[in-house]
N, C-alpha and C positions, 0 to 999 in steps of 0.2 A: 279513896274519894276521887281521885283523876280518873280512873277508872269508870268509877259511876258515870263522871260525868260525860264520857265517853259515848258510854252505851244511852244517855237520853239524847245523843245524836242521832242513833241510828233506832230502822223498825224491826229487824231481823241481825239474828245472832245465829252464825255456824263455830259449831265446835271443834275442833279439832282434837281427835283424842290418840293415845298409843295403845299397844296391845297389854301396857302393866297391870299388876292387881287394879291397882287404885284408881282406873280409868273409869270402872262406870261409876265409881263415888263420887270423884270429879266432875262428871258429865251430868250426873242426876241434882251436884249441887248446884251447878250452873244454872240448869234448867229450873231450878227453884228457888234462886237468885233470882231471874229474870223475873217472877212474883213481883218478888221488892221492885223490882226497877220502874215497874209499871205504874208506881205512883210517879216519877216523874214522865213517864212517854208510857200511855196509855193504847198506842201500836203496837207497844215492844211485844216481838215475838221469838221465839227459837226456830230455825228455820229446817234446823235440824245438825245434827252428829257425822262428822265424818272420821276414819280409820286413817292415819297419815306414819308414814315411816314403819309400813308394817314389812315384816321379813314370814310371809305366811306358811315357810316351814319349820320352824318355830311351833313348840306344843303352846307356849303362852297365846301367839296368835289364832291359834288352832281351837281353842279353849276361851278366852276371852271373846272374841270376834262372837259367836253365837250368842253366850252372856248378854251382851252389852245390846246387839240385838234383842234380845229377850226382855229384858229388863227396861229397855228403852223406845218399846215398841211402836211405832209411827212416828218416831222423831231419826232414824239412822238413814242414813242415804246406803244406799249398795256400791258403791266406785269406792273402792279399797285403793288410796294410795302407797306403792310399794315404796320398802327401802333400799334405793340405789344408789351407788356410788355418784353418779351425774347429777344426783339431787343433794348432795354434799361439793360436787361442786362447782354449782351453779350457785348456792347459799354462799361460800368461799368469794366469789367473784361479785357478791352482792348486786345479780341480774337473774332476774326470770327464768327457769328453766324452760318455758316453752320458747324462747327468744334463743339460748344457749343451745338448747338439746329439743328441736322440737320435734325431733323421729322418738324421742326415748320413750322406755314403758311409764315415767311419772310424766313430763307431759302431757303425756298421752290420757292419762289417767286423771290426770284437772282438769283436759277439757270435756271428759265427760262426767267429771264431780259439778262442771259450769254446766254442763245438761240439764242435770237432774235439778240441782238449784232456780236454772231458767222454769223449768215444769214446775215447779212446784211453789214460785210465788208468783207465777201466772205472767 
């Protein structure tokens, strides 16, 4: 319920998902949650799926990543965030990784996940 009433705050919802089996389950249920939600915020939209803490040598991410695309298709952004150690410990230090680590490849990599986001609710 705190939840819900979370989301009739806002007009767009990004997902954040991992490379597990269960990730496009969870993402397609989201995405069809948001349905329901619409009765209370009649804006609510998905703005779309992003890939977070992925290690893309890994057959799972290798293997899923297409999937989830496939199955998800016009809702997945393309900026794959990677999993790096600096992004474990910037979350430790409870600050920002663009703020802590802003050469790194996750940094780097949210501000062009804020790219796509910008482009795409105009």
């Amino acid at each position: 319920e705190e939840i819900a009433q979370i989301l009739f705050c806002v007009d767009w919802i990004i997902i954040p998902v991992n490379t597990g089996h269960d990730s496009i389950q969870g993402a397609s249920q989201t995405i069809q949650y948001q349905v329901k939600c619409k009765r209370g915020n009649r804006k609510l939209q998905v703005a779309g799926v992003f890939f977070n803490r992925v290690n893309s040598r890994t057959i799972s991410a290798q293997e899923i990543i297409p999937q989830l695309n496939a199955a998800l298709e016009g809702y997945t952004f393309k900026t794959i965030i990677p999993a790096v150690e600096d992004a474990v410990k910037s979350e430790n230090m409870s600050k920002p990784i663009t703020a802590i680590f802003p050469k790194s490849k996750v940094a780097k990599a949210f501000k062009e996940l804020a790219k796509e986001v910008q482009v795409k609710l105009g």
